[in-house]
N, C-alpha and C positions, 0 to 999 in steps of 0.2 A: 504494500500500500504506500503510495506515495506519499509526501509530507503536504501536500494540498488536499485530497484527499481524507487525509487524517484531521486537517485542522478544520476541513468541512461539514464532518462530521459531530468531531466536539463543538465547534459551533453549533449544531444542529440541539443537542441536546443540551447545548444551556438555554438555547432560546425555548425548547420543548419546556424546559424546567420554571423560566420566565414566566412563560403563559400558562404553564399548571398553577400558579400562585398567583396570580395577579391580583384575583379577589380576595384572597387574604385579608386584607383592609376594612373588608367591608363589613366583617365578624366584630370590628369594633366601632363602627358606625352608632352614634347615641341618640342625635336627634332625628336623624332624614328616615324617611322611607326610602325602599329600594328606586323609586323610580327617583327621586333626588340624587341617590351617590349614580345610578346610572347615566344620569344624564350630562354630571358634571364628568364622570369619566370619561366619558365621548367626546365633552368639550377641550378635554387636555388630549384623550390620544387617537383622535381621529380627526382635528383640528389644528389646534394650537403647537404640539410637539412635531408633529408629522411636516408640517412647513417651517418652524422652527429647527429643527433638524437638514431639511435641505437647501435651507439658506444659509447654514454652517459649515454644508460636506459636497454643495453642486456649484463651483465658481459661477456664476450669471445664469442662475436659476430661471428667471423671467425668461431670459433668452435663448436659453434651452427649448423650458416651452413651446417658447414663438416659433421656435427652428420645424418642431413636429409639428404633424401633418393633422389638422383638427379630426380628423376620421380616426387617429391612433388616439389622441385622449378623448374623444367622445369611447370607443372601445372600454381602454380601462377605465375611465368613471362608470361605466354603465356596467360593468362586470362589478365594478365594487358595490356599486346600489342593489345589486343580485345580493351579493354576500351581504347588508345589511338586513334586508329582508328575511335572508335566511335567518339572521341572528333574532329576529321578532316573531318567524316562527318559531324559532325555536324553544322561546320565551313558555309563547302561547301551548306549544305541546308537553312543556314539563308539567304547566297547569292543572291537563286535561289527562296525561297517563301517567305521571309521578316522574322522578329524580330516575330510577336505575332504568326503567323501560324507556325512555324519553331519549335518556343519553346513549344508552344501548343506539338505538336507531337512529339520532344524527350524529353521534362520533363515529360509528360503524360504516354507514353510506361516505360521510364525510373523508373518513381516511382512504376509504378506499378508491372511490370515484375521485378525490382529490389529489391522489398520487398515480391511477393509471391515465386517466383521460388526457392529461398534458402529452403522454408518450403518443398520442394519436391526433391530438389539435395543434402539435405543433410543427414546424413550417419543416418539419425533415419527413422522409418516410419514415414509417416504424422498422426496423431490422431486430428482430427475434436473437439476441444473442443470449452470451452467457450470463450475462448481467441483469438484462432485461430480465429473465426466467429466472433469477434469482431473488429480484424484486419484488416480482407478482408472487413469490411463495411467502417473501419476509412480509408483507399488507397479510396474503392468509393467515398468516403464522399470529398478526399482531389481533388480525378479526377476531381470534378465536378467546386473546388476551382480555380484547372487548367486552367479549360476551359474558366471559369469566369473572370479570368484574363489575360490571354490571348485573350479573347472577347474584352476587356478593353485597350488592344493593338492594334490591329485591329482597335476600334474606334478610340483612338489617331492618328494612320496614317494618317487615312481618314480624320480626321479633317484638321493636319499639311500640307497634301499634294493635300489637294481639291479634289481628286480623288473616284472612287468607289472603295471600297474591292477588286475589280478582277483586275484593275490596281494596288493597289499600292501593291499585292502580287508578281504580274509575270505579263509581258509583253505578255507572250503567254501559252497556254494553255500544249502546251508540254515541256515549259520550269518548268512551276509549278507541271506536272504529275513528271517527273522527280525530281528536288524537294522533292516533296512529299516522295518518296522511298527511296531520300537519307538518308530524318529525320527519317523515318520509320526505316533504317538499322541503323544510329548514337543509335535510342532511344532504341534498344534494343540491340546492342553491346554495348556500355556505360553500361547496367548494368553487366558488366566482371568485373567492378572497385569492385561489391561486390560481385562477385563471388568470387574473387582472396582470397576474407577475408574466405567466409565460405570452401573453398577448402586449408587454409594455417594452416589445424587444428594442421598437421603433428610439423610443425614448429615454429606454437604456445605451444604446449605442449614444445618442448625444449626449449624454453626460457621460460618460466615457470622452467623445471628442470637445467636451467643453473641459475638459481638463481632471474631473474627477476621477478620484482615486478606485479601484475596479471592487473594492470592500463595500462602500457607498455606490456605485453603481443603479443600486436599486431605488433610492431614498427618492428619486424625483417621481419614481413609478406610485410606492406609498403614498406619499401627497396629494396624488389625484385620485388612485380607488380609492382613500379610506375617507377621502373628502365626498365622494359617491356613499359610501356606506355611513358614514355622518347624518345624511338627510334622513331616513326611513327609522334610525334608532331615535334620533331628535325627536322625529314625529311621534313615534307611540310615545316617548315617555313624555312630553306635553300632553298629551292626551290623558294619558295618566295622572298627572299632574292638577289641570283641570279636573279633571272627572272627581278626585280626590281632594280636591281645593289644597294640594301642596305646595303651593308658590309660594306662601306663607312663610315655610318652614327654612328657606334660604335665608334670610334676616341673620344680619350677623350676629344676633346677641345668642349664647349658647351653640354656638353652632361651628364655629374656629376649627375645632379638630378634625370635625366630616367632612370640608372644607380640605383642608391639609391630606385625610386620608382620598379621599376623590384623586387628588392629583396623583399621589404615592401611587394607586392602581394602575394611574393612566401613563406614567412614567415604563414603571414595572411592563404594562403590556407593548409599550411601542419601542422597549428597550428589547425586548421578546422578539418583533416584526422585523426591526432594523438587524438585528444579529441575524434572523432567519436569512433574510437578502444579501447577507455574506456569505454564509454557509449554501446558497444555489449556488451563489459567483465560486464557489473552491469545488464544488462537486462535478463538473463536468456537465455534456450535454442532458442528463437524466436530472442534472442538480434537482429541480422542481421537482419533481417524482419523489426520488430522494429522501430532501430535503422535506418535503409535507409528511412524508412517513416517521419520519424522525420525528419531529415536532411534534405531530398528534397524539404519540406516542409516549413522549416523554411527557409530555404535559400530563396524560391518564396516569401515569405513574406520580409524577409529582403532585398531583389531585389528591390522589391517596391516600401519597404518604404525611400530605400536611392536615388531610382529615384524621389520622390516628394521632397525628403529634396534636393536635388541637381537642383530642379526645371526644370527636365523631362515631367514632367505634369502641368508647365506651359503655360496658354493660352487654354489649353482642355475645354470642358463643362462641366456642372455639370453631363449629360448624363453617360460620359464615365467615368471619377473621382467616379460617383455612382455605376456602374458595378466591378470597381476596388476594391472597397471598401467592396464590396458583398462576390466578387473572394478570399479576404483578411479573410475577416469574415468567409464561410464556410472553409478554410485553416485552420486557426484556429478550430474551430469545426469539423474537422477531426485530428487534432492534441490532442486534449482533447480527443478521441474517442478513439486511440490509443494507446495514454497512460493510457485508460481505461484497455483496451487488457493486457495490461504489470499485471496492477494489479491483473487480472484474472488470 
């Protein structure tokens, strides 16, 4: 394995680790409701950080722009508005079938449609090598990690709420078919968040020839999908907002720290994006692929492990704690598979 390669990798799984925690934060949230810290974290990292950032790392940002071709950023902003949507379904489907079924179905669609469909939308032919066929095993290898833990969800409910599987999912059976379709449409629109990257080649290349560094490369591409996917999360959570009379609850008196923790998230996840976008640039033509496997991955693993360390799965059995742990372990051994691929 090469030392590009290698460091593409590691890249990959801090940024997985980044966005496994991000919400972290939000566990100490005192005064806001969720659709408050949601909103303000959107304003720091699919706003303010994302341009802020490539006015620091793309010499003549503006000009860059200008140089592409309106048809390449109409592309990626409208791929990233895809991916906001998807993030409000997604929202809407944990709602309606719970935390383990919910995540099951769009981290599952999402990693996997997310890391094959680029090997076939993008601008080369597909060639079926040894790598490629190592890649589609390490996605199976991680789907199975998926479902393992998310199993592992499922038991914890049941446990915490005394109930069977089929209550503590949905109340009724067409609330959960519904449901279901919504995760179904979230898990595969969410993957536009990597489309937006392997369709923003146009705009990569000029910042590359404006001068920037090939680590930063991608930072002008974020700017403009996350600025597409900005609109559509804004809008529910004003809605929200409204509907809940929340606007209120922003006033600065008592309010300083959820305020400070808002930004911490939004920091956290677009420190998560922008390392991602270096870890495509070190992986080679497959980076995307890759690279999304990486990340979705480490992230479920990092989810995990900061739900045990924050004592989530405290009071569970050893039953569900040992499916977890399993879910944890083939994750891993789809991550080492993958980053076999890279080396091939």
């Amino acid at each position: 394995m090469n030392t590009a390669v290698g460091s593409g990798i590691l890249l990959g799984i801090v940024s997985g680790a980044l966005l496994g925690v991000f919400a972290l934060p939000m566990k100490a949230v005192l005064r806001w409701r969720w659709e408050n810290t949601w909103l303000m974290y959107c304003v720091w990292s699919l706003l303010i950080l994302p341009w802020g950032l490539a006015f620091l790392t793309v010499p003549g940002i503006t000009s860059v722009l200008g140089s592409v071709s309106s048809s390449s950023l109409a592309g990626v902003f409208l791929f990233g508005f895809g991916w906001g949507i998807g993030c409000v379904l997604f929202g809407l489907g944990l709602k309606l079938v719970g935390l383990a079924l919910g995540t099951a179905i769009v981290l599952g669609l999402n990693n996997a449609l997310g890391a094959i469909l680029p090997l076939f939308l993008s601008h080369e032919p597909v060639i079926v090598t040894a790598g490629v066929q190592a890649l589609i095993a390490g996605v199976f290898v991680m789907l199975v990690g998926v479902v393992l833990c998310s199993w592992a969800g499922v038991q914890k409910e049941r446990e915490s709420a005394g109930k069977t599987a089929d209550t503590v999912t949905s109340t009724n059976s067409t609330r959960r078919a519904r449901g279901i379709l919504i995760c179904v449409g979230g898990g595969i629109i969410g993957t536009c968040f990597n489309l937006a990257l392997v369709f923003g080649g146009d705009l990569n290349a000029a910042t590359l020839k404006a001068g920037a560094s090939e680590l930063n490369a991608n930072n002008a591409v974020w700017c403009i999908s996350l600025l597409g996917g900005f609109i559509p999360n804004v809008a529910y959570c004003s809605y929200l907002l409204t509907r809940n009379s929340g606007w209120k609850l922003f006033t600065p008196r008592k309010s300083q720290l959820d305020w400070f923790l808002a930004f911490a998230m939004g920091l956290m996840w677009l420190s998560g994006v922008a390392i991602y976008g270096m870890s495509v640039q070190r992986l080679g033509k497959l980076g995307a692929s890759i690279g999304w496997a990486l990340i979705q991955s480490t992230a479920i693993i990092a989810g995990n492990i900061s739900g045990v360390v924050t004592g989530e799965w405290r009071g569970t059995t050893a039953k569900a704690k040992a499916t977890m742990a399993w879910g944890l372990f083939v994750l891993i051994l789809g991550i080492a598979v993958v980053g076999w691929s890279a080396a091939l």
